[in-house]
Structure formats: structure tokens, C-alpha cells
C-alpha positions as CSV (number, residue, x, y, z in Angstrom):
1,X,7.6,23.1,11.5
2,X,7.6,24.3,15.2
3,X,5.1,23.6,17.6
4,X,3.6,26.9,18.0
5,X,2.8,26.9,14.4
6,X,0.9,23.4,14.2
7,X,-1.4,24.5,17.2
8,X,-1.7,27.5,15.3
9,X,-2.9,25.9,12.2
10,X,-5.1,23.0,14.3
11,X,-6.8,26.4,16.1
12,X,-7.6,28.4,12.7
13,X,-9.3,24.6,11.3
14,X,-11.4,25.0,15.2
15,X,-12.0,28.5,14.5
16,X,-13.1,28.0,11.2
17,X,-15.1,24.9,11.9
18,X,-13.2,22.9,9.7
19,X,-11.4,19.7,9.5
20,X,-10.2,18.7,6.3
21,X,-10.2,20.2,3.2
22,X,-13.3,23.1,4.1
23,X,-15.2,19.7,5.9
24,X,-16.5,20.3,8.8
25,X,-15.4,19.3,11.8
26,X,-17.9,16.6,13.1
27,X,-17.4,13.2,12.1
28,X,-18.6,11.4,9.5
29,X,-21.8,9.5,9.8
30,X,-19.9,6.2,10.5
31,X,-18.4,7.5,13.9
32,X,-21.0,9.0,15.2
33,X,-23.5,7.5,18.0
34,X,-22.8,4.1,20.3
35,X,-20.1,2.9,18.0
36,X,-19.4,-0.8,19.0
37,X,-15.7,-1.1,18.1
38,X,-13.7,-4.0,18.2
39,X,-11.0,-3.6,20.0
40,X,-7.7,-5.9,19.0
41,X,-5.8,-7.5,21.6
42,X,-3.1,-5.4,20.9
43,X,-4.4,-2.2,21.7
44,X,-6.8,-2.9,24.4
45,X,-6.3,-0.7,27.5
46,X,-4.5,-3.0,30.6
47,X,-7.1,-3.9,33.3
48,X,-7.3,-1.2,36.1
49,X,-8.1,1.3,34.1
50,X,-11.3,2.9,32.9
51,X,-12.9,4.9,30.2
52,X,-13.1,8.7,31.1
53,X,-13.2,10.6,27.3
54,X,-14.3,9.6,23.5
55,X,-13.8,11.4,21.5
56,X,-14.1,11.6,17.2
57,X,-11.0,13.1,15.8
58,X,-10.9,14.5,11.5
59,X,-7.7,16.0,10.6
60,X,-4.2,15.4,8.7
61,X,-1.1,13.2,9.1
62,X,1.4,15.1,7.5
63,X,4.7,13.4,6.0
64,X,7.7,15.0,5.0
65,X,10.3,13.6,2.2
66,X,13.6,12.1,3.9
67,X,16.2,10.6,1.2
68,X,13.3,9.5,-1.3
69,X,10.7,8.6,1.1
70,X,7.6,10.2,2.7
71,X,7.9,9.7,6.7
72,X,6.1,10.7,9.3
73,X,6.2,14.3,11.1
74,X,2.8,15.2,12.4
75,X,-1.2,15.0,12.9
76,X,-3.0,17.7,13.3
77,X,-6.7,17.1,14.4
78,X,-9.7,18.3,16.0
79,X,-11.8,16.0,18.1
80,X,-15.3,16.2,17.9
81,X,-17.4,14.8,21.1
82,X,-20.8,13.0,20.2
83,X,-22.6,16.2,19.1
84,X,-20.0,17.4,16.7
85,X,-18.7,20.1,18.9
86,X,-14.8,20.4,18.7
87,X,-13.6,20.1,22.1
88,X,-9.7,19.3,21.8
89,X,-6.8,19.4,19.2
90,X,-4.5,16.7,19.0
91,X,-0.7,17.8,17.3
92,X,3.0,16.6,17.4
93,X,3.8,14.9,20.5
94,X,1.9,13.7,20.2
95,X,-0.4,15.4,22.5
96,X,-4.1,16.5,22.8
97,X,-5.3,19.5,24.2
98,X,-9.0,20.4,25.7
99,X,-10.4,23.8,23.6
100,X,-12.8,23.1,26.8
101,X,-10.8,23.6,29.9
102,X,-7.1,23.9,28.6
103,X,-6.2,20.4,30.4
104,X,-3.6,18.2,28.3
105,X,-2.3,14.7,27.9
106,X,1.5,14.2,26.2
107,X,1.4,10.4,25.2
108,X,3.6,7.9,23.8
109,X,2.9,4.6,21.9
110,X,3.7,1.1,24.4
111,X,5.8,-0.8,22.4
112,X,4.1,-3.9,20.1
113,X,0.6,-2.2,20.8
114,X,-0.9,-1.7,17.3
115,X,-3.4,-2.9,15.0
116,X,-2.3,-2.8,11.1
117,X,-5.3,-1.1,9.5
118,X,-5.4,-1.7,5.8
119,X,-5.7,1.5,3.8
120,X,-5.4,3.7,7.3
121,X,-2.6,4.7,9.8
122,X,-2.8,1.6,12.4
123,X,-4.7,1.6,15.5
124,X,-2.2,2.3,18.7
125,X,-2.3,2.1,22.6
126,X,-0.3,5.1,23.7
127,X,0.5,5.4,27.8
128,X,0.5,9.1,28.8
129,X,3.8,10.4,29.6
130,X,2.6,13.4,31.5
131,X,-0.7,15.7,31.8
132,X,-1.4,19.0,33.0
133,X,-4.8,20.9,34.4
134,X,-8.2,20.0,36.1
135,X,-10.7,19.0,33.7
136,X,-11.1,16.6,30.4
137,X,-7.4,14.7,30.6
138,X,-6.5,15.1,33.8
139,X,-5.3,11.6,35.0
140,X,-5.1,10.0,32.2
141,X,-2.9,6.9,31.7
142,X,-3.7,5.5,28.4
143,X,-4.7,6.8,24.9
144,X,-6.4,4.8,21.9
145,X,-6.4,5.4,18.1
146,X,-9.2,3.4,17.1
147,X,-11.5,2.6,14.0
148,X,-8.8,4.4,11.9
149,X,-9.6,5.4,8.1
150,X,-6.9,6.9,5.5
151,X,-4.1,9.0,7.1
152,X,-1.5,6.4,5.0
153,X,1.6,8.1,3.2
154,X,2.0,8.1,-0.1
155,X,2.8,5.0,-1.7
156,X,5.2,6.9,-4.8
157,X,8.3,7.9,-3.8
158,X,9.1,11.4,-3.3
159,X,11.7,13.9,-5.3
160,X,11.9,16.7,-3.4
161,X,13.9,16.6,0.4
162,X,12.1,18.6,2.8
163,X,8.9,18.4,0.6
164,X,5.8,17.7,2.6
165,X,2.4,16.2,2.1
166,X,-0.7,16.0,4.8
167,X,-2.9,13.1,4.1
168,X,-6.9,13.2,5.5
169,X,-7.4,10.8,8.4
170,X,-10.2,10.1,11.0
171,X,-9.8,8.2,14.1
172,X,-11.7,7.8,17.4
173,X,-9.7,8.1,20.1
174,X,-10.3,7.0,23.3
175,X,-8.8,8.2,27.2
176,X,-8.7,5.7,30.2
177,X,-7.7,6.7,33.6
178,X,-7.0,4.7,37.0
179,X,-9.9,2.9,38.0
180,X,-10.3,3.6,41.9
């Protein structure tokens, strides 16, 4: 699937005020408020840096079958801020975009920095690879994937090549910048 068609089909789930499955797209109860997350060692943001963005994301990582087994292509997500407003979409990249103010972060996950998760796609530290625009990401050196739930491929093994599946997932993600 190209690009342009995944931030086509994250927009329509915005427009529509979904996320997942005709849900809407604030988070569920769980990741809403002051949430006091543990962070793991692995994935904890390296000193220098500070908090600038939370946000709540609902969406799908989407596998696609490679010689008998599901793998992983894409997420497609809309990220929710404390209110339940969608105010970014996160796609292939994997990068997140502001709905807001059009500003952007490309990141990529540091090597070793995860969190196994058990029944959900691992928690990561990413460390931006570039950004674009004023506003909600500009800046920013270092993503999170946090307080994961579902998201996990298929355990079965799959028939068809090419076939693919998207699997429900919410995350909260989090965006540090250089402290100064």
C-alpha cells in the first residue's frame, strides 16, 4: 500500500470520528486523565530532554502474509489529546502528523529500547530522524509507545501471500524535546 493511501485512510477514520471498528476516536477510559505510567528502563527518554506532547493514540497495526507468516507493514492511528479531540495521525514511517498545525516527526526505534508487553505490540523509544513545521513536533528528539494494549499479529499462520490483516491497538505516546 503506498503512502498516500494510508494517510488517506487514517484521514477518512479523523473525518469520521472513528478509530477502530466505528469506535470513536478518544481513548478508552483507562488512558484518559493524569495516567501515572511506568516507564521501563528500556524505553525511558535519555536525560536532557523533556516532555513537550502526550498524546492517546486508537488505531490498527496492520500485517501482511510473507512465506506463511503475518509480519509487520503498518499502523495507522489517530491520537487523541486529553479531551478526546483527534489532533495527529500516526502512519508508516513511522511518522506522526499534527491535523493541528501540519508539523511532523519521522522516527525510528534506538536499538535494544523496548519493553515486551504481553498480549500487545511492545513499548519502544524511537529517536526522530527528521521533523518539519512550527508547532506540535517541531523539535522533537524522541518518541515513546507506552501503556500498549492489543495490536499483536496473529498467532495462526497465514495461507494466502500478500494477504493482509489490521489488528486494533491503543498506545499512548509520548514526544520529548531538548531541554534548554
Amino acid at each position: 500500500m503506498k503512502r498516500a493511501g494510508l494517510v488517506l485512510v487514517a484521514t477518512a477514520l479523523v473525518g469520521l470520528g472513528a478509530g477502530v471498528a466505528g469506535s470513536t476516536a478518544a481513548p478508552t477510559p483507562e488512558l484518559m486523565g493524569d495516567l501515572a505510567v511506568k516507564v521501563a528502563p528500556a524505553v525511558e527518554v535519555p536525560a536532557g530532554n523533556k516532555l513537550v506532547a502526550k498524546f492517546y493514540a486508537k488505531g490498527v497495526q496492520t500485517y501482511t502474509c510473507a512465506s506463511g507468516a503475518w509480519k509487520s507493514l503498518e499502523p495507522a492511528a489517530t491520537l487523541a489529546d486529553r479531551l478526546g479531540r483527534a489532533v495527529a495521525l500516526h502512519s508508516r514511517g513511522p511518522i506522526w502528523v499534527s491535523t493541528v498545525d501540519g508539523s511532523a516527526v519521522e522516527a525510528a526505534p534506538v536499538d535494544g529500547a523496548r519493553n515486551e508487553v504481553p498480549g500487545a505490540v511492545p513499548e519502544l523509544l524511537l529517536k526522530a530522524k527528521s521533523t518539519r513545521g512550527a508547532g506540535t513536533f517541531a523539535g522533537v528528539s524522541y518518541v515513546q509507545r507506552l501503556a500498549t494494549k492489543g495490536g499483536v499479529a496473529p498467532a495462526a499462520a497465514c495461507t494466502t501471500e500478500g494477504a493482509q490483516t489490521s489488528v486494533p491497538y491503543e498506545a499512548l505516546y509520548t514526544f520529548s524535546a531538548p531541554a534548554l
